[in-house]
Every structure is written in C-alpha cells, then in structure tokens.
C-alpha positions in Angstrom: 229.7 91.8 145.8 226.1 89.9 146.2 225.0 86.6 144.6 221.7 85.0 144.7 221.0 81.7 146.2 218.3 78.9 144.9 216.1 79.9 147.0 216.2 83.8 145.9 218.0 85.0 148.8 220.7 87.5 148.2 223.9 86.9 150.3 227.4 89.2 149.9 230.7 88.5 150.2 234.3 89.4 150.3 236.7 88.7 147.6 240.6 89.9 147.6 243.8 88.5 146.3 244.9 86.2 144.3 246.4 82.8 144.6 245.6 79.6 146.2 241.8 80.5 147.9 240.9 81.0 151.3 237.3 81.0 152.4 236.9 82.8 155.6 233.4 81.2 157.2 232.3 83.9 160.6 230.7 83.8 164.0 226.8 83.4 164.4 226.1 87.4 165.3 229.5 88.8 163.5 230.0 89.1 159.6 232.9 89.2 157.3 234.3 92.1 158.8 235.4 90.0 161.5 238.4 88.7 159.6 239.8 92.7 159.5 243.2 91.3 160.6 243.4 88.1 159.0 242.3 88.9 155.3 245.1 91.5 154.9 247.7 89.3 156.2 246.7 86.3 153.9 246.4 88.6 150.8 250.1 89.8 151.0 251.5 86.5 151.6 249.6 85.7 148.1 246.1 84.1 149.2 242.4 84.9 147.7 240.7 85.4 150.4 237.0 85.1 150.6 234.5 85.8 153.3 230.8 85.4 153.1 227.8 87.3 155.2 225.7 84.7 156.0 221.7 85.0 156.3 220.8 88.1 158.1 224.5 89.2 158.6 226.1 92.2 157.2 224.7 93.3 153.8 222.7 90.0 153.3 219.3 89.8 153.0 217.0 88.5 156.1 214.7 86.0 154.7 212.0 84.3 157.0 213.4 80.7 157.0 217.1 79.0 155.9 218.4 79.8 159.8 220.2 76.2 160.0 223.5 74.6 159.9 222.2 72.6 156.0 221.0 75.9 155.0 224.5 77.7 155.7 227.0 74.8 154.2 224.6 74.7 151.1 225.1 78.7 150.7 228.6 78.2 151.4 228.4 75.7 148.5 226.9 77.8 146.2 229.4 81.0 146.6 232.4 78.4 146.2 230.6 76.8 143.2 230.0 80.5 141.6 233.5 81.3 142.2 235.3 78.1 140.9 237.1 77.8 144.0 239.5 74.9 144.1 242.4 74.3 146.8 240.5 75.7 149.3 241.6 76.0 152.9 238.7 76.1 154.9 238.5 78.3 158.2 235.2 78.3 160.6 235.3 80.5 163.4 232.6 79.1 166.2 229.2 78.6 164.3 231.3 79.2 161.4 233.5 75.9 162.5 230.2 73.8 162.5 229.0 75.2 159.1 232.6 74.2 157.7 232.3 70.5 159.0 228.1 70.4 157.7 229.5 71.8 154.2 232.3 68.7 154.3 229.6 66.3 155.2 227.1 67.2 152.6 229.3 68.7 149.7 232.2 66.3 150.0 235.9 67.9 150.0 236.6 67.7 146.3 237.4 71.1 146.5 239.0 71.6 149.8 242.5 71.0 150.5 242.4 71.8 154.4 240.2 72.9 157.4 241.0 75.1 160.4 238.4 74.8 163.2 238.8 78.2 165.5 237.0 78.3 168.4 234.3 75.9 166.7 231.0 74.6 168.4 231.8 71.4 167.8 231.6 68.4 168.1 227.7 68.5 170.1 227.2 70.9 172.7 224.2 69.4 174.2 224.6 67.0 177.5 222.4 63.9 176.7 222.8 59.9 177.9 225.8 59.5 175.1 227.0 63.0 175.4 227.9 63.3 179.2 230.2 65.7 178.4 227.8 68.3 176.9 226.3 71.3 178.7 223.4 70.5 180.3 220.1 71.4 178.6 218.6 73.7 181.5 221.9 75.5 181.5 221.3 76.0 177.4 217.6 77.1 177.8 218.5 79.5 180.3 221.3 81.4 178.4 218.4 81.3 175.3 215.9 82.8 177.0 218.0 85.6 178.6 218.8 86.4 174.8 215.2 86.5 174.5 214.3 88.7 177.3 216.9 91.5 176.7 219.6 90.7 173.7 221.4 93.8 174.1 221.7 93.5 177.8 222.8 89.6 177.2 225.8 90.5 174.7 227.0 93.4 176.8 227.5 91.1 179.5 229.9 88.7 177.8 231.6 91.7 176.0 234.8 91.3 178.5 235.0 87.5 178.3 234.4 87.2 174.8 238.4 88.7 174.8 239.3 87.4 177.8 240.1 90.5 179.2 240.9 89.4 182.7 243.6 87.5 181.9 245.3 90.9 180.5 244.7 90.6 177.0 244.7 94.2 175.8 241.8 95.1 173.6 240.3 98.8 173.2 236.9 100.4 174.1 236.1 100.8 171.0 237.0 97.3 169.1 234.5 96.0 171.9 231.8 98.4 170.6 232.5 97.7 167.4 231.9 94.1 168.5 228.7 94.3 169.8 227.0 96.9 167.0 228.1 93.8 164.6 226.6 91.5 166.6 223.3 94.1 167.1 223.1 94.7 163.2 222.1 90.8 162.9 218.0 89.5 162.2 216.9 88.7 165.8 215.2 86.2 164.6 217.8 84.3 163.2 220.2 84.8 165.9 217.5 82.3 167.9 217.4 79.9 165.1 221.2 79.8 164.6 222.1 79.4 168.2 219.1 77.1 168.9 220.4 74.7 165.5 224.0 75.1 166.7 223.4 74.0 170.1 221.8 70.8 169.4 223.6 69.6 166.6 225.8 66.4 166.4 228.5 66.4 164.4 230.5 63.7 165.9 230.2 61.0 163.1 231.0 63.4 160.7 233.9 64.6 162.0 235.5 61.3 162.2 235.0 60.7 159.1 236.9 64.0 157.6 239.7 63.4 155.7 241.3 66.2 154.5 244.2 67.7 157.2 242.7 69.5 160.1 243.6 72.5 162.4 242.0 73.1 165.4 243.0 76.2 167.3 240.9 77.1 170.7 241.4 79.6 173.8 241.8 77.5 177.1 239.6 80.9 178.6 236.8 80.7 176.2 233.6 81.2 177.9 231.1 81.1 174.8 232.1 77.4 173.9 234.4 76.0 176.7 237.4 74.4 175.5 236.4 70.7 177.4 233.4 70.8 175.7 234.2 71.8 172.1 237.8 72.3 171.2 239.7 69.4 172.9 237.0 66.6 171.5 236.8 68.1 168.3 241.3 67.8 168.0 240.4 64.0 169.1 237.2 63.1 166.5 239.3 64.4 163.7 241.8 61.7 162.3 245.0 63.5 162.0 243.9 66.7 164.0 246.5 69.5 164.5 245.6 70.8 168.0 247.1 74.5 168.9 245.5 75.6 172.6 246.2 79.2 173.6 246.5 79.6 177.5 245.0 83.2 177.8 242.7 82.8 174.6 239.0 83.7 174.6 236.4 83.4 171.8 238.0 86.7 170.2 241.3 85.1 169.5 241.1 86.0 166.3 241.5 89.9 167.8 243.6 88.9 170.8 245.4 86.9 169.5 245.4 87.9 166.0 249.4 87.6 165.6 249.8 84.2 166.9 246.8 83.1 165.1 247.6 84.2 162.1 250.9 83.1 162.0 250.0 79.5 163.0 247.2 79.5 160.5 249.7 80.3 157.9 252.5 77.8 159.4 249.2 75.3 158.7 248.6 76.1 155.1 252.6 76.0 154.0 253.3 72.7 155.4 249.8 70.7 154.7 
C-alpha cells in the first residue's frame, strides 16, 4: 500500500492484523521487511501491525531532499494520522529508535501508548565538550568517507558483526545476503544524509522529557552503535526506562535474537 506525503513524495507501507496497533519504524539502509519475524508473531497474538519504508527504502519513492530525522517523524506522522492509529506502541530499531523519539518530540504522544528503543542511536553519538562520552568526530568522518569510497565493500565488512557472529550466534549465508541486497537497494544518496543527520543529532533533552513507558532493548556486542554510547544512556535519560541488555546481542538482534526479543517485546506491551 502507498500514501502520498505533503510534500508529494510517495512512501509504502505494511499493514496486517487487527487489534491494538503496532507501528514498526526500521534501520537507516533496511526496510519493512526487516520485521519478517516480528510482524507474524504480533499479528497472531492479535496486534495491527504496521511498518513503513521510509525515503528511498523499499518501494518508496527517492526524492532529492527530506533525508533527516524531522523529515522521517513528520512522515511517520502522516501514515499514523492516515490510518487513525490510536494506542500505539512504538518500536524504533537504530535510526528507526531516533525517528521514534523526533516523532514524540514534535508530534506529542497523544496517540502513543508505549515506546520500545531497539538498538537505537540514541541519545547523541557525536563526542563534543558536553558529550565526552560520544564517538569522536574523526572516528565518524572516517567510517563516512569509507561509505563514500566503496559502499558495497564498507557493508560487506560489517556483515558478520552486524549478527554478532563470533560469539556463536547462528545465522545463515543467505539471511546475511539478503541483508546486504536490502541495504544495497537504498538511494545512495540518502544513506549519507541519514547517517550524517543521525550521527550528529541530540536527543538528550527530549528524551528526558518522554513520558509515556519506555523499553529499551540493546546487544552488549553491538558494533554499529556501541552499547556505552547509545543503549545504556538512553535506559538512564528516559524517566521510567525498562532496560533489557542481551550478552551476545549485535545490531541484528531482531534476527538473532528474534525469540527473545520478541517475547520481551510482547511481555512489554501486556504489562504497560
């Protein structure tokens, strides 16, 4: 299914189910198809379960400009608008986390019930004077412009980790090539303006300030947003924070891990 946004761009999305909503928000680079093992799960248990390709994902269309965390919560807001969706329980998967806490901050959470952050890049990734915790800028420039030099080469590389694979989590061949064609499929272009606005955004303030109950589920082993940096700050910013850390998790928990996760996920929703 497609809708159009204000500005004329055309986006698609996911819907299945019926029952109390959940909106399914993916990784910069994957699309809805990501949630293969969590939308079938939620639908049975008796969830709506929507998932959106963002700009340049999927089947959506690749405009020139909109390639920002604003852009993303406001098209977010206009699919949950269309759709009358009410009671939502919210779930952000890396960029998808930080587009899930922009959408809060600038939409409100009249319509939201609950949040899980999994494997967000949150709160501010960026190391500056009040952010000594952050990853250093010349470490951030130089992942950049080895995306920009060779992006197939630069994804193949963090295939393994992205699982975790050395720690023994089982995944097949092919689930990892299925992976990176996903990831391959997206706008170039806006995989630089995503990861570029993702990178330097602060969302400290406004993740103190959420107010709805919170889940926040990260792999200790994740190499794309270390769990120091990201997961662990963002469980202490949020008042009320329920704070699940998997030992052998990567940033493909949601593969991995997909049992567990999906089980705590739903634990999450019953009791809140």
């Amino acid at each position: 299914m497609f809708f159009e946004t204000t500005d004329g761009t055309r986006l698609a999305y996911e819907d299945y189910g019926q029952g109390k909503p959940i909106v399914f928000v993916a990784s910069v680079m994957l699309s809805a198809d990501m949630w293969e093992y969590q939308i079938p799960y939620f639908v049975e248990r008796g969830h709506r379960c929507v998932a959106l390709d963002r700009r340049a994902h999927g089947r959506s269309d690749r405009p020139s400009t909109g390639y920002d965390l604003d852009t993303g919560a406001d098209d977010l807001a206009e699919l949950i608008e269309l759709l009358d969706l009410r009671d939502i329980t919210l779930v952000g998967h890396s960029m998808g986390g930080a587009e899930v806490a922009r959408y809060l901050a600038r939409h409100g959470d009249e319509r939201v019930a609950r949040v899980a952050f999994v494997s967000a890049m949150l709160p501010f990734l960026l190391q500056t004077d009040d952010n000594p915790e952050g990853v250093p800028g010349a470490m951030l420039e130089a992942s950049m412009a080895a995306l920009d030099a060779d992006r197939p080469k630069w994804l193949a590389q963090r295939a393994q980790a992205f699982f975790a694979t050395h720690l023994g989590n089982e995944i097949s061949p092919a689930q990892v090539e299925f992976t990176l064609r996903q990831c391959l499929e997206v706008s170039p272009w806006a995989i630089r303006q995503y990861q570029r606005a993702a990178m330097t955004f602060d969302h400290r303030a406004s993740l103190a300030e959420i107010a709805v109950p919170a889940l926040v589920v990260h792999g200790a082993a994740d190499a794309s947003v270390p769990v120091a940096v990201t997961g662990r700050r963002t469980a202490q910013l949020v008042p009320g924070a329920t704070y699940l850390e998997y030992p052998t998790g990567g940033h493909g928990l949601f593969v991995t891990h997909r049992d567990r996760f999906n089980d705590d996920l739903h634990t999450f929703i019953k009791s809140t």
